[in-house]
N, C-alpha and C positions, 0 to 999 in steps of 0.2 A: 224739263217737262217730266211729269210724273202719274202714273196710274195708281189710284190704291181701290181695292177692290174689299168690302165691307159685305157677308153675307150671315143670315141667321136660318139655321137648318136643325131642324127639328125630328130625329131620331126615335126611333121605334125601339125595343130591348134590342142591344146588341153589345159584340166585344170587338169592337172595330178594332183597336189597338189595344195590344198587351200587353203589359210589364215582363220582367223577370218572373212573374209569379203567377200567368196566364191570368191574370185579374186586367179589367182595363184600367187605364193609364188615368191615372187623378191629378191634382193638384190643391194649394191653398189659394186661395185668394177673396181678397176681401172677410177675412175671419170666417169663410167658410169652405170644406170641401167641394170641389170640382168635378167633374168629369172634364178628359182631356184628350186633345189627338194631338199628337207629335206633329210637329210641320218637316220632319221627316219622313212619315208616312206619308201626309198631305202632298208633297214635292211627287213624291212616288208614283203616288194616284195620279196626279196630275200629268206627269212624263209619257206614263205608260199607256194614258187613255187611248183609245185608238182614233178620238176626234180629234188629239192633239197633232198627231204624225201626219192625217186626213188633212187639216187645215195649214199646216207649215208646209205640206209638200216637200219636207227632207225627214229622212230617217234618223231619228232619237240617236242618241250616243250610248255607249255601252260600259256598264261601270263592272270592270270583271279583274280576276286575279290571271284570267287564262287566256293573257297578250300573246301568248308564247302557241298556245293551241291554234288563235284565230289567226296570226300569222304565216305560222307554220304552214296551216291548209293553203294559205294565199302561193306559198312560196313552194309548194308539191304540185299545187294545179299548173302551175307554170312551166313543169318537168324537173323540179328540185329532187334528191333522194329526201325523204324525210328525217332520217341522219343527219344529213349537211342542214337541213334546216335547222332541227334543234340545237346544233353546235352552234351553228352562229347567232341565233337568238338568243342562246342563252349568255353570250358575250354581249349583245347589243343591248337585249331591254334593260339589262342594270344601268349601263350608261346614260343609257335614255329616260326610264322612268323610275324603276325601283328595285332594290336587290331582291333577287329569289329569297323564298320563302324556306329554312333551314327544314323546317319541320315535311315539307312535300315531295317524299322517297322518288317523285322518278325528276324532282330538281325544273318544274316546268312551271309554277305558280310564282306568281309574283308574292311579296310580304303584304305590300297592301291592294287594294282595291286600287284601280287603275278607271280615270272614267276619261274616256276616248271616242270620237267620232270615226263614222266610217269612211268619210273623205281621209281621215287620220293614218287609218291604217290602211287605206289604198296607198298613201302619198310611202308610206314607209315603206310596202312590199315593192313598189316600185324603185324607189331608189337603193333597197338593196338588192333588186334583181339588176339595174344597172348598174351597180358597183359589186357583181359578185366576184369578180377573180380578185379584188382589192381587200376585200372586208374583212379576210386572215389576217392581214397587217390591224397590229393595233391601233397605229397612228392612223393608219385610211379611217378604220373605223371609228377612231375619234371626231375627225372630222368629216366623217357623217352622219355624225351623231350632232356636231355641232349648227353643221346646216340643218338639218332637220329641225332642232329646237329652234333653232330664228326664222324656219320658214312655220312656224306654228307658234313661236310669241304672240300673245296678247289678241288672241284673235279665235274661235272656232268656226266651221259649220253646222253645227249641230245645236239647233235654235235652245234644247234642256239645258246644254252646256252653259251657252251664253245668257241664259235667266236663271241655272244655279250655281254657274261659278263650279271652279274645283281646286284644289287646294293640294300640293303634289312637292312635299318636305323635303325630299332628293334632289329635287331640280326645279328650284321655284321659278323660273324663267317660264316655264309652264303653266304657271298657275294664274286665273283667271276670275278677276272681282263679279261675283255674282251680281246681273241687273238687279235680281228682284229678291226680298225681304218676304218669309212665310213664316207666321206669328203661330204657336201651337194656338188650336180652338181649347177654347174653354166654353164650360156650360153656364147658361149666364142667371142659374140657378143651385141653390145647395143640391148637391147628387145622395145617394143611399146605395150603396154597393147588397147585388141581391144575388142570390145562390140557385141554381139550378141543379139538382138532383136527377141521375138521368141512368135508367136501365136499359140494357139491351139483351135481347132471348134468342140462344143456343136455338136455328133451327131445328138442328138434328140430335136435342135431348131426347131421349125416351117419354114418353108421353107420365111416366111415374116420378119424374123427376122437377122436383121445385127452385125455385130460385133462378138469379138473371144471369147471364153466359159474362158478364161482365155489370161493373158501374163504376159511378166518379161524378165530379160536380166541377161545375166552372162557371165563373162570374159572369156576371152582366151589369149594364145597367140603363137605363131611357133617358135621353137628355137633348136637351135645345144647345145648340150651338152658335158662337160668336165666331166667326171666322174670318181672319185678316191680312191683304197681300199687300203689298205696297212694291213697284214698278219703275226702275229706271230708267228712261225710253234713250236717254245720249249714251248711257251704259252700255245696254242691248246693241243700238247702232254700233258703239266702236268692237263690241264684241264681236260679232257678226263682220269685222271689216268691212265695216261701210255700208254694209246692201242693206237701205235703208226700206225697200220692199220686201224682205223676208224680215226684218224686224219688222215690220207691220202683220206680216202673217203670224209672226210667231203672238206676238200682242191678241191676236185674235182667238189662237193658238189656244193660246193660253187661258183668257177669259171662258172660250166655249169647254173645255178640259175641266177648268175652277169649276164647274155649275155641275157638268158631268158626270164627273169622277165621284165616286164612294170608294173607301176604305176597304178593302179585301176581309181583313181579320175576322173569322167565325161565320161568315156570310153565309155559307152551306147550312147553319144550323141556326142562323137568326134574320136572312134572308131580310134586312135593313135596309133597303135599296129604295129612300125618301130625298125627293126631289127639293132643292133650297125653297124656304117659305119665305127668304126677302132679298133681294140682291142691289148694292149700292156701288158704282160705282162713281169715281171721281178722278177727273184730268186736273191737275192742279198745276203751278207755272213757278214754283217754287218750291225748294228744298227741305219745308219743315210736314214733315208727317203727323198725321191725325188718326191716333189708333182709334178706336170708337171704343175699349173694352171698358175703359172706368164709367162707360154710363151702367155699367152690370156690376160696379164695386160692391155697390148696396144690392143683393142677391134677388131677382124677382120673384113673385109670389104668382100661382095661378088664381086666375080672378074667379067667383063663383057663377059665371057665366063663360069663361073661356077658358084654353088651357095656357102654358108658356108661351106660343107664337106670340101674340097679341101684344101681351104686359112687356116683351122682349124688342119686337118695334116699335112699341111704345115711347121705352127708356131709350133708346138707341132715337128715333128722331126728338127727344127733346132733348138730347146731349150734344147731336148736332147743330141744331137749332142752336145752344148756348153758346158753343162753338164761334159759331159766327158770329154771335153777336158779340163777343167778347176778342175774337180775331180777327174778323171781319170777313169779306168774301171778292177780296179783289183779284185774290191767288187763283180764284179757282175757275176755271177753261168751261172744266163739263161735268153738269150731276147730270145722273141718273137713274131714278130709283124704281125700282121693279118688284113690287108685292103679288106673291102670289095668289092670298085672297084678298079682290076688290073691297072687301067691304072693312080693311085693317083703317084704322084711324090713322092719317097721316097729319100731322101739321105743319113743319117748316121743312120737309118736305114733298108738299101735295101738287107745289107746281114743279115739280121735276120728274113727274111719275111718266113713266111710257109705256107703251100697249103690252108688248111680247119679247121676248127674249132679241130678235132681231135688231130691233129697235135700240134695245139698250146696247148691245154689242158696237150698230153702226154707229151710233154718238159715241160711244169712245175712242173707235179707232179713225170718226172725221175730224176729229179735236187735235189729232199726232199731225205735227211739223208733214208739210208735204215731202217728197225727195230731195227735192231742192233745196229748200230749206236745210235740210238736215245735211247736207254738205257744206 
């Protein structure tokens, strides 16, 4: 069973995401330039929304270098010196997850990023406050290191973990196949990279004095977006060890977060905060994915009556539409399709439109295997 989630969102001037060179993020495709958002930041937005944490009912997981800080504290509140705690953290977390970071003078940073739930690091401070007279010994601490990675194989609590996977080179026992697939958005037209020139004035120049207390310029640009998730619901399950109803929340989690969420980058200055213009979702019952972006290979054109939205689900339902007709439509559980103006021309999908956001959420998540099932 599978979710893939299909939206077109329609951007106002903004630098949502930016390169190495504060310009936003492009690409090629279809012999033309793009605007683009990383499905790294996508992921991002999505974890952090607070609709997400709001509807999973568990707290996100934490992707930090400073295991050794957040322990620490765990292991001082409990009546530790902070001394003996850094000592023995700094023995334990290499074992555990990754060498200190050579270059961080006071020796307390992991090397890489570390992405860990807070059940995670409860289960840790706990079992070395019960094993503290032992954990000087190396071999004790071997193997408490060793139970610990088997009581946290292949499983998390932290619903973001289990929909992004983490990937942990020291100790791959640790490491955990992402449910769900995040496609960077591309714009599902040729973009124009534009320049913003921008002054700012010295309150407290003297009134004889010309010119701006500063200036500088930075990119922009306006674009319609294709954006694309795709959703492993037996994955999520096993990830989640089994709790076949917080993988439901999280499914929900998720979808409401998708819709939600906007991109941080420049926001203060370009205040982009536009709501999706179409949302598709789809429960399918089989294994092969349907990106929707080649119906945008051939680049859309704004019509002289509309702008991108239109021309953009336009191409996008007659590519589904072909779709079926050319793979047919036995796979698929549950459409859903959700335009936000009534008056968008749909065709092969105008009997799967639903009223409001609710509506589309509930059909996707009544379509997911009940509990039972899913044991």
């Amino acid at each position: 069973m599978f979710v893939e989630l299909h939206m077109i969102q329609n951007f106002a001037p903004a630098n949502l995401n930016r390169d190495d060179t504060n310009n936003p993020k492009d690409c090629e495709f279809g012999g033309v330039r793009r605007a683009r958002i990383s499905s790294q930041c996508i992921k991002r937005a999505i974890r952090t929304s607070p609709i997400f944490e709001e509807t999973t009912q568990v707290k996100i997981g934490m992707r930090t270098k400073r295991l050794i800080h957040r322990l620490s504290k765990r292991l001082v509140e409990a009546g530790k010196s902070e001394e003996e705690a850094i000592e023995v953290l700094a023995d334990f977390v290499p074992e555990y997850a990754s060498k200190l970071d050579k270059k961080d003078k006071e020796g307390k940073k992991t090397a890489v990023l570390l992405y860990v739930s807070e059940d995670e690091v409860d289960s840790i401070a706990q079992a070395l406050l019960e094993n503290w007279e032992e954990v000087s010994d190396s071999k004790a601490l071997n193997k408490l290191v060793r139970n610990l990675v088997k009581a946290h194989e292949g499983h998390t609590s932290a619903p973001d973990i289990a929909l992004f996977g983490r990937m942990l080179a020291e100790n791959p026992r640790l490491n955990l196949d992402a449910a769900c697939q995040v496609a960077h958005a591309i714009s599902t037209h040729r973009i124009a990279m534009e320049m913003d020139f921008y002054t700012a004035v010295d309150d407290l120049n003297p009134e004889d004095t010309a010119g701006a207390g500063m200036m500088g310029f930075t990119g922009f640009d306006s674009a319609c977006f294709y954006r694309y998730a795709r959703l492993d619901w037996g994955q999520l399950v096993k990830n989640l060890n089994g709790d076949a109803d917080l993988a439901r929340r999280t499914v929900e989690g998720f979808l409401r977060a998708a819709v939600a969420a906007v991109p941080s980058g420049k926001q203060n200055a370009f205040a982009a905060n536009n709501p999706s213009n179409f949302l598709l979702a789809v429960v399918r019952e089989d294994g092969m994915g349907w990106s929707l972006t080649n119906a945008f290979e051939r680049p859309v054109h704004p019509r002289h009556d509309s702008g991108l939205v239109a021309p953009s689900v336009g191409a996008l339902d007659a590519y589904w539409g072909r779709l079926c007709q050319v793979y047919g439509t036995d796979m698929l559980a549950h459409v859903a399709a959700l335009p936000l103006d009534p008056n968008l021309s749909l065709e092969n999908l105008a009997d799967d439109q639903v009223e409001n956001l609710e509506k589309w959420i509930e059909g996707v998540t009544g379509a997911l295997p009940a509990g039972e099932e899913v044991a």
